[in-house]
Structures are given as C-alpha cells and as structure tokens.
N, C-alpha and C positions, 0 to 999 in steps of 0.2 A: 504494500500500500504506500503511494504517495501523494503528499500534501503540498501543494506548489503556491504562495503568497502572490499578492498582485506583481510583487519588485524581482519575480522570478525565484526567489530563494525556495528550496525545497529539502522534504526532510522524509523517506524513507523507513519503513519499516518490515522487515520482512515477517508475514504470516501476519497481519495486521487485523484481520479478519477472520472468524470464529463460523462458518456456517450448520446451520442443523435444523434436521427436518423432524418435524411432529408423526412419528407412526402412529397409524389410528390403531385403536383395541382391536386384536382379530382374534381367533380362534383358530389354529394351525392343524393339530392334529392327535389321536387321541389312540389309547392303548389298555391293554388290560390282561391279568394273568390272575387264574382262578383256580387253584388246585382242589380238587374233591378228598384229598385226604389230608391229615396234619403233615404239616411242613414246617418247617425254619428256617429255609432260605428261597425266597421266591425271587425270579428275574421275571421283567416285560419290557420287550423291547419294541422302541418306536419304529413304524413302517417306515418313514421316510427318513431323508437328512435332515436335520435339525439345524436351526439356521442362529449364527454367535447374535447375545445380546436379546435373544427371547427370555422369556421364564416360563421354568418346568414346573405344575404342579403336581404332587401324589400322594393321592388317595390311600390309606392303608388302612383297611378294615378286616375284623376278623369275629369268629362269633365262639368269644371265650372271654373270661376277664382274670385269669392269670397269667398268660402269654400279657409283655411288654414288648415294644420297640425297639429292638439294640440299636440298628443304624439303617440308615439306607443310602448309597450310595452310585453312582453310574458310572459307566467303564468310559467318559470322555472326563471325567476327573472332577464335574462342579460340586461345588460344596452344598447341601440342604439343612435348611434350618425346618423349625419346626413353629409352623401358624399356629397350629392349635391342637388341643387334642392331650390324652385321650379322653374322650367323650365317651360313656360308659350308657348300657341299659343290661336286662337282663342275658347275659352270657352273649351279649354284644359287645363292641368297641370299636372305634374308628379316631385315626388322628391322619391332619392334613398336613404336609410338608411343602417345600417350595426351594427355589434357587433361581436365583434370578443372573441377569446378565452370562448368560449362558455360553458356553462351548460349540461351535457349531461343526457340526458331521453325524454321523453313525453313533446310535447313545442306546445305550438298555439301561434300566435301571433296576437295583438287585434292593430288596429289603431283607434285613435278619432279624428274627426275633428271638426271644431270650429262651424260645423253646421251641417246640413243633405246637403251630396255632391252628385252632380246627378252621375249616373252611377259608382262609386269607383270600381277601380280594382285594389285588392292588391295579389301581387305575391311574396312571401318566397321562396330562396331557399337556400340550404347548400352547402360548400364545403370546402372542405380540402385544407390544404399545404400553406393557407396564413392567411395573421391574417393584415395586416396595408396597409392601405389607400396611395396611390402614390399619383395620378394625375385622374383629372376629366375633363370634359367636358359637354355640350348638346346645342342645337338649337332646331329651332322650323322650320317650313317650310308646305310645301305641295306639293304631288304628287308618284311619286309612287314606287323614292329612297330614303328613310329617312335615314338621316346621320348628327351625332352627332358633328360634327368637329371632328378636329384632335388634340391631346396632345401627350408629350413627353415622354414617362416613363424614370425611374432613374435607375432602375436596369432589370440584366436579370432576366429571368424563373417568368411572372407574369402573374395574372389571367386578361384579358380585359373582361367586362364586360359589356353588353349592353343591354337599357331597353327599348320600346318606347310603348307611350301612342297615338292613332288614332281615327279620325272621323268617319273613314271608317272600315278599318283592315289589319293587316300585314297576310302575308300568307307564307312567308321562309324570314330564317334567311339571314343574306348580306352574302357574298364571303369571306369564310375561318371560319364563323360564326358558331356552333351548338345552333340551337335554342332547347330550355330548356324548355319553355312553351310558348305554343300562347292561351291564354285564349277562353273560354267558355262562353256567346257567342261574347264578347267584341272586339277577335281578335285584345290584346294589345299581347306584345312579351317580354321573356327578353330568352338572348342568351350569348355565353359565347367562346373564342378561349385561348387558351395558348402563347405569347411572348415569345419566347427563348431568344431575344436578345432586349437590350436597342432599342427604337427606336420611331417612329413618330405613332401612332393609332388611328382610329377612325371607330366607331360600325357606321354601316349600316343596313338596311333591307327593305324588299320591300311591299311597303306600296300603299294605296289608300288616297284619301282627304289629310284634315288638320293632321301632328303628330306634335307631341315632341318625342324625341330622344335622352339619355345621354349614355354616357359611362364611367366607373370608370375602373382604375387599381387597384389591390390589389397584394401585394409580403411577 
C-alpha cells in the first residue's frame, strides 16, 4: 500500500491491507457409527475431505450410565473440547464435543470410553461459518416431545444445534429444525437451524420413550 501527498512525497507499506470474507453458516456433511454390541472404542469416519478452518461437531451417546468419556480424538490431529455433556436419563447418556478451526483432508474420528458402553452412537458432522462455543443447554425426560430447555445466545447469525440420544427413536426433526442425521438403526438424531437474531432457543424433536436432549450454539 501507498500513500502519495499533494507535494508528491510518499510512504509505502508492505501488506498494508488485511482482506477477509464472511463464510455464511453451512452444513457440510454428516456421519455416524452405531455398534449393536458393547464396545470401547468406536471410529466414524467422514465420507468426504474435510475442508481447514471448518468445525467438527460429535455427538456421543450411549444407553448406560457407568461407561464415561475417556477421549475422542481424529487421525488428522484436531484437538476437541467438550460443549456439554454428560447429560444423563434412565441408562441413557449423551455428551457433545467440538473443535473448531479444523485440519482439512481425510479425518475419522475414534471415541474411547472408560469401558465397553452398551449401544454407543456416535454422530460427526461438519460445518462452516462458525468456529466458538456460545451457550449450551440439555434435559432429560420422556415421551414423545424431546426438548433440550431453553438458553440465550449473545450474538446474531449463529448455528443452534441439536443432539438427542433415545430408548425408543426420534423420527423428525422439532419445528424450524433440519435434521442432519437420524441414525441407523438407533434412531438417535442431531439437527441443526440458523438464528438471525440474539434470542431465547431450544432444540426439540419428536421422540418415543426415555431421551436426553442438548443443544449448543456456535457463532
């Protein structure tokens, strides 16, 4: 960049100029690994390449409540933290993880737990235009509205986010909700709407039996 005065004198800077583009919120692509017997170490691996600077989130649900979390980690190296979770009902549990700013290539991601967890359903998916953790939520309940409570988000234009884990099975997303994956043959759920504006939210969907239910923002 240069700056040139009426009297000709000028002054240089190189890289003077910072440019950057707004990615809108998208939904990329989604995964799932559902074992029919106890296990301790579950992989699911995304179909496509995975593109740097997205955020991965996953899903880990299982329908016990002494199996814990040990770790979960992916063979392209990102680090996960943990949104929320674990959110407990009867011999349910489900907790939501994340990493943001991503690695981009060929990515599976492997969750352990601290034993062999009956039923584990773990659900990956990708998406663009946000990268940090707002505001969380989840409950537990039974029947055949599952809903996460309500939280407040901080800013506009943010991803809500909704996960739930069931006895029974969800079969559609809640009201205003696109469900993203209902798993195979577990019929857990996670779903996903866009926030324009600051406001009051909470992931819903229509469920049978015993769930757990969370929801996360991201912006």
């Amino acid at each position: 960049m240069t700056v040139t005065n009426p009297d000709t004198q000028s002054g240089s800077l190189v890289n003077g100029f910072t440019y950057t583009t707004v990615v809108p919120i998208s939904f990329a692509q989604a995964a799932a690994a559902t074992p029919q017997t106890p296990t301790q170490v579950v992989t699911a691996t995304y179909p496509l390449t995975q593109v740097a600077a997205n955020l991965n989130i996953v899903v880990v649900g299982w329908k016990d409540t002494t199996s814990t979390v040990q770790s979960v980690r992916d063979s392209a190296g990102n680090a996960y933290r943990l949104a929320i979770g674990p959110t407990s009902s009867t011999k349910l549990r489900q907790s939501i993880y994340y990493a943001a700013n991503i690695i981009g290539g060929n990515n599976s991601v492997t969750v352990t737990f601290s034993q062999n967890a009956n039923y584990p359903d773990i659900r990956i998916l990708e998406y663009q235009g946000v990268s940090t953790l707002d505001v969380e939520v989840g409950a537990s309940g039974a029947g055949s509205k599952a809903s996460s409570g309500s939280a407040t988000t901080t800013s506009s234009n943010e991803l809500i986010f909704g996960a739930g884990t069931t006895g029974g099975g969800f079969s559609a997303a809640g009201s205003g909700f696109t469900a993203r994956i209902i798993t195979t043959p577990d019929s857990d759920i996670a779903e996903d709407k866009i926030a324009s504006t600051i406001g009051s939210y909470s992931a819903t969907a229509v469920s049978s039996a015993a769930w757990v239910m969370q929801m996360v923002a991201f912006k």
